[in-house]
C-alpha positions in Angstrom: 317.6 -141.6 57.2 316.7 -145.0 58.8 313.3 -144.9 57.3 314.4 -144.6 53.8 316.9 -147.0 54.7 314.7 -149.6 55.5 312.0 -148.6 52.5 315.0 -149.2 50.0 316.2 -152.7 51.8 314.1 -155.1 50.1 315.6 -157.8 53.0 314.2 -154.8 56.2 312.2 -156.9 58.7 309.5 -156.2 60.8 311.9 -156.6 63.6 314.2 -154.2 61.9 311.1 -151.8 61.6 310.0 -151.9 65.2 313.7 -150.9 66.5 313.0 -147.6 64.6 310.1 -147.2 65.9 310.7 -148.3 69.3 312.7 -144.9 69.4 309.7 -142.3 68.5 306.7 -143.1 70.6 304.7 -140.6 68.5 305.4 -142.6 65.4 304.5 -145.7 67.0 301.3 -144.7 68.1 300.5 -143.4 65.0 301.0 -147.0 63.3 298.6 -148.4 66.3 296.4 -145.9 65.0 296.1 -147.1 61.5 296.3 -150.8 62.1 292.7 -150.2 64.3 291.6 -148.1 61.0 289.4 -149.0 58.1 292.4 -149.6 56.3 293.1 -152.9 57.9 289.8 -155.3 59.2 290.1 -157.0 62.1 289.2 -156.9 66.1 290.8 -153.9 67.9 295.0 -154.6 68.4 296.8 -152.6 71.1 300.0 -153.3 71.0 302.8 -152.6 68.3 303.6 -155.9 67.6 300.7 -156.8 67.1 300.0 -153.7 64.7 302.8 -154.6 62.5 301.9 -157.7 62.0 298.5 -156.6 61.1 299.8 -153.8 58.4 302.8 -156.9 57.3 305.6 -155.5 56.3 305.1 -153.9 52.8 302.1 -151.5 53.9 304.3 -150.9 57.6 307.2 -149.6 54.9 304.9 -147.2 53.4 303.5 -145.8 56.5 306.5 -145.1 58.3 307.6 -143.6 55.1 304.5 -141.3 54.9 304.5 -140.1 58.7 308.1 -139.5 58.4 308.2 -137.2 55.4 305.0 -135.9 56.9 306.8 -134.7 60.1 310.0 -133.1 58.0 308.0 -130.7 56.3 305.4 -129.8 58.4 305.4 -126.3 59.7 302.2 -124.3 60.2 301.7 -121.2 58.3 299.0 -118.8 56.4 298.9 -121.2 53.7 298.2 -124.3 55.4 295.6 -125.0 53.5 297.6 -125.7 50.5 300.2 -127.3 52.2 297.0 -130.0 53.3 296.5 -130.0 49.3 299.8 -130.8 48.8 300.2 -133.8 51.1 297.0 -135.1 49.6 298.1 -135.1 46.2 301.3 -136.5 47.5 299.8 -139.3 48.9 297.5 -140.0 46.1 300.6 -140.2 43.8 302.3 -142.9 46.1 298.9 -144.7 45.7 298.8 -144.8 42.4 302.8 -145.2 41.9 301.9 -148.4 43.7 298.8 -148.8 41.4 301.5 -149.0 38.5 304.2 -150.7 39.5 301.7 -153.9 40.1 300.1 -153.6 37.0 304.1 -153.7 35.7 305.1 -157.0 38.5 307.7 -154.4 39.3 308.8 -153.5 42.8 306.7 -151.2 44.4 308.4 -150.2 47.7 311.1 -147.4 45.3 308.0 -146.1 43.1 306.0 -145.2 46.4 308.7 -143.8 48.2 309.5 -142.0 44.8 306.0 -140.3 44.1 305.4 -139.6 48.0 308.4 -137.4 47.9 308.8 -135.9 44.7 306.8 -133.0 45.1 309.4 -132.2 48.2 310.1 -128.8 46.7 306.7 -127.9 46.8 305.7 -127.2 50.8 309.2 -126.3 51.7 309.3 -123.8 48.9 305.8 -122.4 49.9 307.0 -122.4 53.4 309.8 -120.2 52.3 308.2 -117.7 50.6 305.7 -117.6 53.6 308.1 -116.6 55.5 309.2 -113.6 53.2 305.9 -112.3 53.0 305.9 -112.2 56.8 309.7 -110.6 56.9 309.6 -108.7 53.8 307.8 -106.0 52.4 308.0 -106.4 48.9 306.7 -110.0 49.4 303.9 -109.4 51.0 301.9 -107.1 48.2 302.0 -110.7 46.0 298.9 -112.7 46.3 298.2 -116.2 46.7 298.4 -117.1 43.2 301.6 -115.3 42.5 303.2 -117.3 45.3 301.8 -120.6 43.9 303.2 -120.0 40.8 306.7 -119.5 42.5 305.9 -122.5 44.0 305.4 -124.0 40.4 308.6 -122.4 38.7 311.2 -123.6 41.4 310.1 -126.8 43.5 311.5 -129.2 41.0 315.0 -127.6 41.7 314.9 -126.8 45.0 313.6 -130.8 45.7 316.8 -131.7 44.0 318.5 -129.4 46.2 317.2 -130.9 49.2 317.3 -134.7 48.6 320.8 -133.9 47.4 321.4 -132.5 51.0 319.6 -135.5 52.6 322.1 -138.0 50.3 318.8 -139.5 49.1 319.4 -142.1 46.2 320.0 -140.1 42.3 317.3 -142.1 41.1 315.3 -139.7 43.9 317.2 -136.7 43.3 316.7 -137.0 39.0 312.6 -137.9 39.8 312.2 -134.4 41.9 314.0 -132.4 39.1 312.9 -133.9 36.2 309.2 -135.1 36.5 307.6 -132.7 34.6 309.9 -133.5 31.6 309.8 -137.1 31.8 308.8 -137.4 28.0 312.0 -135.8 27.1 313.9 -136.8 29.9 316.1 -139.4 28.7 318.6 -140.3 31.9 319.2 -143.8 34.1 316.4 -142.9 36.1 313.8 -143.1 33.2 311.2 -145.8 34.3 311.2 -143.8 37.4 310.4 -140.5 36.0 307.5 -142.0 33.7 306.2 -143.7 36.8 305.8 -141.0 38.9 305.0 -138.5 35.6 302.2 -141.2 35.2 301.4 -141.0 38.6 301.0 -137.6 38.7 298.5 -137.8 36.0 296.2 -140.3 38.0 295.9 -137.7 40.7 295.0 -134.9 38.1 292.5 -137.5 36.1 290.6 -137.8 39.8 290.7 -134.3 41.2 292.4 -135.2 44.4 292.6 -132.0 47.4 289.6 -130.4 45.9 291.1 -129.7 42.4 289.0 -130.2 39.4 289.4 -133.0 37.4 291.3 -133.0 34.1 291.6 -135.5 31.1 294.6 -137.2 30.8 297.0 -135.5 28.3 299.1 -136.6 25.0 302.1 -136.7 27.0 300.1 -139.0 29.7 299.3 -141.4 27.2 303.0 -141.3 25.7 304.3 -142.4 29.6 301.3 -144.8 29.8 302.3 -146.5 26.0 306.1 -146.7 26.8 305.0 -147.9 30.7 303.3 -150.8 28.8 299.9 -149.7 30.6 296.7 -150.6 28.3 292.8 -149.0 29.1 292.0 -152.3 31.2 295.2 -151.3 33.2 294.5 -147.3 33.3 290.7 -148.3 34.7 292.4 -150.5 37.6 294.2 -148.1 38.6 292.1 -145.2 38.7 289.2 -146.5 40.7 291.2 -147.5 43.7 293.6 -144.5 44.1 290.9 -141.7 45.5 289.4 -144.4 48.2 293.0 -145.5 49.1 294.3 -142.0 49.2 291.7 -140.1 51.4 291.8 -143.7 54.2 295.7 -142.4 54.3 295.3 -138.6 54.6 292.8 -139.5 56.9 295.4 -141.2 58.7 297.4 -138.0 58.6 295.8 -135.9 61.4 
């Protein structure tokens, strides 16, 4: 709750940043760790301070954000290997949230905090149903692909259900129930849901976590026109969000 707190105060400090993370040691190394990455040129740093000043605040938001949301979902299980596909795409939709919210001069720290959890549903749902198929017997004659489609029917729901639990923002809440109907969707949260509904259709158009790649659809383009993004736009985003998003996942280990 202090993460999103500080991802939401447009006013958070470094300093403000650095008492959070002063309190989870793992956390802290793990920012060390990307400041000394390919993300972020420069001679070695070793110290925290140093590291956040390296990563500035904007990119420290976004970190802390993605290690943190990492951690409350992860829980090993027999489909792990989804779960990996999951965060990727995850990530890659933050990326290219960002993407569009500078191509719009809007503020970028809600739209990446928005697309990196919207999918929430998605690994806690799997994680549940992994569960059942270990506990029950009824579950466990259903293959993979019947469980992912579960996963499909439900996680928009059951994301709502969650951030609702976590007292995360409505705007959060309406983009995790609602993104896959953001052409029809007409609430207070719309330029949220068409973000992250365009988003979403960066990280399809690139085959991100091994997936093939598809062709933008009618209903991307309708987000895109109403978004105000033209082809010089679409292009800008699209070549920076695979490069950007693999440096992060490979962050994530």
């Amino acid at each position: 709750m202090e993460v999103l707190k500080i991802a939401q105060d447009a006013e958070a400090s470094l300093r403000q940043i650095g008492v959070v993370l002063a309190k989870n040691q793992v956390l802290a190394a793990r920012i060390l760790k990307a400041a000394n990455s390919v993300l972020y040129s420069g001679p070695p740093v070793s110290n925290l301070t140093s590291a956040m000043m390296r990563i500035g605040l904007s990119g420290l938001k976004q970190l802390v954000c993605v290690y943190s949301f990492q951690c409350k979902v992860a829980r090993r299980h027999e489909y792990q290997h989804v779960l990996e596909r999951y965060w990727i795409e995850s990530v890659a939709s933050a990326v290219a949230a960002d993407g569009i919210a500078r191509a719009r001069h809007a503020d970028i720290q809600l739209p990446f905090l928005a697309a990196l959890v919207h999918d929430i549903g998605r690994p806690i749902a799997l994680t549940i149903l992994a569960d059942l198929r270990r506990d029950h017997l009824n579950f466990r004659k259903a293959d993979e692909a019947a469980i992912l489609k579960l996963v499909e029917l439900v996680h928009g729901r059951l994301g709502g259900l969650v951030a609702a639990r976590w007292k995360l923002p409505r705007e959060l809440q309406e983009t995790m129930i609602y993104h896959h109907e953001a052409v029809i969707y007409k609430g207070a949260a719309r330029e949220l849901v068409l973000t992250i509904a365009g988003a979403d259709a960066f990280v399809g158009r690139i085959g991100v976590g091994g997936q093939p790649e598809q062709q933008f659809s009618a209903d991307a383009y309708k987000v895109f026109r109403e978004l105000g993004l033209d082809r010089s736009h679409i292009e800008g985003i699209v070549r920076p969000v695979r490069e950007r998003a693999d440096q992060l996942a490979g962050l994530m280990g």
